[in-house]
Structures are given as structure tokens and as C-alpha cells.
C-alpha positions as CSV (number, residue, x, y, z in Angstrom):
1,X,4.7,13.2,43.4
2,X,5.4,14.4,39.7
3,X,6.2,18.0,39.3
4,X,3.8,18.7,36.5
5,X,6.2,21.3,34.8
6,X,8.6,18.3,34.1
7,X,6.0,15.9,33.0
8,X,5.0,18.2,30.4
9,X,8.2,19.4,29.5
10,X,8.8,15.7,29.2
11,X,6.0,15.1,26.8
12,X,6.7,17.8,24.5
13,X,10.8,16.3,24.2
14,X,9.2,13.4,23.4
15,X,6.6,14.3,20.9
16,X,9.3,16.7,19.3
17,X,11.1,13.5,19.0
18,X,8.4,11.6,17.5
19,X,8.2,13.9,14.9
20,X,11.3,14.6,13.9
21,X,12.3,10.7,13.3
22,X,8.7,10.7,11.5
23,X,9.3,13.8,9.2
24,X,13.2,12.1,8.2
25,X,11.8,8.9,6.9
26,X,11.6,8.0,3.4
27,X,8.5,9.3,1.9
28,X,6.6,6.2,0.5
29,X,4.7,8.4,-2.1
30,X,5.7,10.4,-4.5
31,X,2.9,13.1,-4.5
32,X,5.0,15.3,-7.7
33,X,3.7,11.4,-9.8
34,X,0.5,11.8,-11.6
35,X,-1.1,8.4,-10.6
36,X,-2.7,8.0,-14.1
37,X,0.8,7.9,-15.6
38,X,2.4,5.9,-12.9
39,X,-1.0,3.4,-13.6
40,X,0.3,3.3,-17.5
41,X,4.1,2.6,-17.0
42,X,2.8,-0.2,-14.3
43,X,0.8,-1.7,-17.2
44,X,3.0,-1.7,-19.7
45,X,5.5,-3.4,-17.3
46,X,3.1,-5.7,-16.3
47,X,2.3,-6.9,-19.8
48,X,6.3,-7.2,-20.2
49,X,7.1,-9.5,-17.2
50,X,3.6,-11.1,-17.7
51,X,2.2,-10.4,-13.5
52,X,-0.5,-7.8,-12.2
53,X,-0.1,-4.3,-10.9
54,X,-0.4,-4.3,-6.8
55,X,-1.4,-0.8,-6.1
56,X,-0.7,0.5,-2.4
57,X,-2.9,3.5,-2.2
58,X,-2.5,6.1,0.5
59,X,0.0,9.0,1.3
60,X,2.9,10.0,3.7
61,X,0.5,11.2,6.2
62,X,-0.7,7.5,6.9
63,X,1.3,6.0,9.2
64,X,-0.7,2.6,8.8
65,X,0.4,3.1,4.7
66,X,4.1,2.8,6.3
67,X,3.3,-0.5,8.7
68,X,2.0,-2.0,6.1
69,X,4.8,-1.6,3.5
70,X,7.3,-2.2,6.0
71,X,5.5,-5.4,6.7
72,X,5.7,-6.8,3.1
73,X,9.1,-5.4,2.2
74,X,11.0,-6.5,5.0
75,X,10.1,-10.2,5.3
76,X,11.4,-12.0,2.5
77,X,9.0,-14.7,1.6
78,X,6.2,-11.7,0.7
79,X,8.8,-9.5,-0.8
80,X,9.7,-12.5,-3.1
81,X,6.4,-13.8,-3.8
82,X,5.2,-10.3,-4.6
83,X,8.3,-9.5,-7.1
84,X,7.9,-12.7,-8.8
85,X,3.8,-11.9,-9.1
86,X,3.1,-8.3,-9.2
87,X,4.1,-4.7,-10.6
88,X,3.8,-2.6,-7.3
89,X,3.6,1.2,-7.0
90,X,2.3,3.2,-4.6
91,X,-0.2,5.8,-5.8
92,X,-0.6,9.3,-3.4
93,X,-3.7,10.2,-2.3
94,X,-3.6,13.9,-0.5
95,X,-5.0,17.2,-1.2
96,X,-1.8,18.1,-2.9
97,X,-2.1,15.7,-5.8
98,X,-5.5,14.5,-6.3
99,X,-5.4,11.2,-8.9
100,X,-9.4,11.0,-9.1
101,X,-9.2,10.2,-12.8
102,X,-7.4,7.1,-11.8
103,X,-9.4,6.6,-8.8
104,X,-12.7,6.6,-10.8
105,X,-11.0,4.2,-13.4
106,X,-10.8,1.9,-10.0
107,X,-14.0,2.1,-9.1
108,X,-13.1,4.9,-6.0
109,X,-11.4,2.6,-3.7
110,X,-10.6,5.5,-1.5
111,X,-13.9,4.8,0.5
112,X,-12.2,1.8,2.3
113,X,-9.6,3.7,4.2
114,X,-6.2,3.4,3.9
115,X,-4.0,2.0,2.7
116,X,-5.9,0.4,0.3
117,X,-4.9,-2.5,-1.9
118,X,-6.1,-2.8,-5.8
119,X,-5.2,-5.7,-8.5
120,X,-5.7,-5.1,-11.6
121,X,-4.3,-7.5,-15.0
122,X,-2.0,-5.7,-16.9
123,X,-4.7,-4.3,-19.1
124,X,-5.6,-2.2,-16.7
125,X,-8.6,-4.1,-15.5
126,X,-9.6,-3.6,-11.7
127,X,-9.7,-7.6,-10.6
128,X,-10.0,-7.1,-6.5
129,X,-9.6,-4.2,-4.3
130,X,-8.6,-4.8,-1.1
131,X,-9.8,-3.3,2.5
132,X,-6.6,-3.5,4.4
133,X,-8.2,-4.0,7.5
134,X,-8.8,-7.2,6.6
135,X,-5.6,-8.4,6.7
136,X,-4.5,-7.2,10.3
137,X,-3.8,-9.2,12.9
138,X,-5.9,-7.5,15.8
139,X,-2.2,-7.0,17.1
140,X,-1.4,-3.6,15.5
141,X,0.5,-5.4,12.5
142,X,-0.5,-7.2,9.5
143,X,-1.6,-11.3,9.5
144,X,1.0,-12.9,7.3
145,X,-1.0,-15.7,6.7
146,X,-4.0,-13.4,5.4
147,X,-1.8,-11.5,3.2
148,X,-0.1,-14.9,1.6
149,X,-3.7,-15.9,0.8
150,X,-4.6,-12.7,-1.0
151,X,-1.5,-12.4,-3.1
152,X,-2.1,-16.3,-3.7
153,X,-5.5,-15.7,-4.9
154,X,-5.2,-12.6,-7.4
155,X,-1.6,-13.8,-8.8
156,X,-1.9,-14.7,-12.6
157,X,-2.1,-17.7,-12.7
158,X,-5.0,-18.2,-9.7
159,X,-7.4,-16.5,-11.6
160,X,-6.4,-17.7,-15.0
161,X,-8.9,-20.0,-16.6
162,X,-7.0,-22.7,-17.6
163,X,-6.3,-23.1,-13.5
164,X,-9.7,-24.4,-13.2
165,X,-9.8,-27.0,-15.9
């Protein structure tokens, strides 16, 4: 039989652990970064290397904000296709530092969850914003073949008129 003393000292080691490894990682967003300004360098690099802005949207707290960059950054055919494509910064969204003057320029994509994905041309026009959810794989990951579509279909030159002709 389990003593239940131990079982919950057990749990507690555990979730002490948890924590601590969670509290040491590398904070994804930079919640000190007004978003509106971090929005403007983006664009101006975007119009420099000729791609669109990715924006990852969420905070530190989100520990589906962290899955989902892990799964982008560390396999190398959606790291590479993203550099060669997009401008990518991550934009906080937490009670600390509250961007809704660039959120409202987005048309609020908050209201999907997060993370959340927006593309926008390097004018600063929103083209697609992107419900995450959408691209999981039902597995507690991210579909790779989802996301390759999606970055497919916003790049430059998918939604550039001359691709149509």
C-alpha cells in the first residue's frame, strides 16, 4: 500500500522540479519590447530582404507558445524555409506589457488563443492570421506537413500576382 505522506511528498519534489527547469528556460518574449516598435523594425527589415513578418504572438506563461517554437526552430527544413521567407519576432502578450495598439492594427488576433500566428507584407498589411490549433497534430505537437502548407501559402511569392498568371 502507498504511505500517502510519501506520495505527496513525492509530488511536491516533483512539481518543485517542474518548475524550477520551467522558470530557467530562455524566455521567448521580451515583455520590456513595445510590440508596435518591434512591428516597425520587422517592417523595415522585411522590405530590406524582400519576405513577410511571421509574428508568434503569446508570452512566457504559455507553454504551448514554447512547443510550438521549439517545433519550428529545431527542425531544419522549417527553420530554413522560414529564414529564407519571413522576418519572425515574437510579440508578448501579458498584463505586464499590453501591445493593444498593435493588436488592433492586426485586427485583435488575441481572440484565437495562443500562440497565434499573423503574416503581414512588409508594409505592414495583416495578410492571414493564423489559429494555431489548426496546425496540431492531435498528438500534443505540431503537424509538419500543416505548417509547410501555411508558410507555403503566405510566402511572397504565393500570394504575389504575377504567380497566378
Amino acid at each position: 500500500m502507498i504511505d500517502l505522506k510519501r506520495m505527496q511528498v513525492l509530488i511536491t519534489v516533483m512539481l518543485i522540479f517542474t518548475l524550477s527547469a520551467y522558470s530557467q528556460r530562455e524566455k521567448l518574449y521580451n515583455v520590456d519590447v513595445d510590440g508596435l516598435q518591434q512591428f516597425k523594425d520587422a517592417q523595415e527589415q522585411a522590405k530590406n530582404e524582400g519576405k513577410h513578418l511571421m509574428i508568434q504572438i503569446g508570452g512566457n506563461w504559455c507553454s504551448w507558445c514554447y512547443k510550438f517554437h521549439d517545433f519550428y526552430t529545431k527542425d531544419t527544413q522549417l527553420d530554413s524555409m522560414i529564414k529564407a521567407d519571413y522576418v519572425v519576432i515574437r510579440v508578448n502578450y501579458d498584463k505586464s506589457m499590453n501591445n493593444e495598439q498593435l493588436f488592433a492594427q492586426l485586427n485583435y488576433p488575441q481572440r484565437f488563443g495562443f500562440p497565434v500566428i499573423v503574416i503581414c507584407d512588409a508594409e505592414g498589411n495583416r495578410l492571414h492570421t493564423q489559429n494555431s490549433w489548426y496546425l496540431e497534430d492531435g498528438k500534443g505537437s505540431y503537424d509538419k506537413k500543416k505548417f509547410l502548407a501555411f508558410l507555403k501559402n503566405w510566402t511572397v511569392k504565393a500570394v504575389s500576382p504575377e504567380s497566378y498568371e
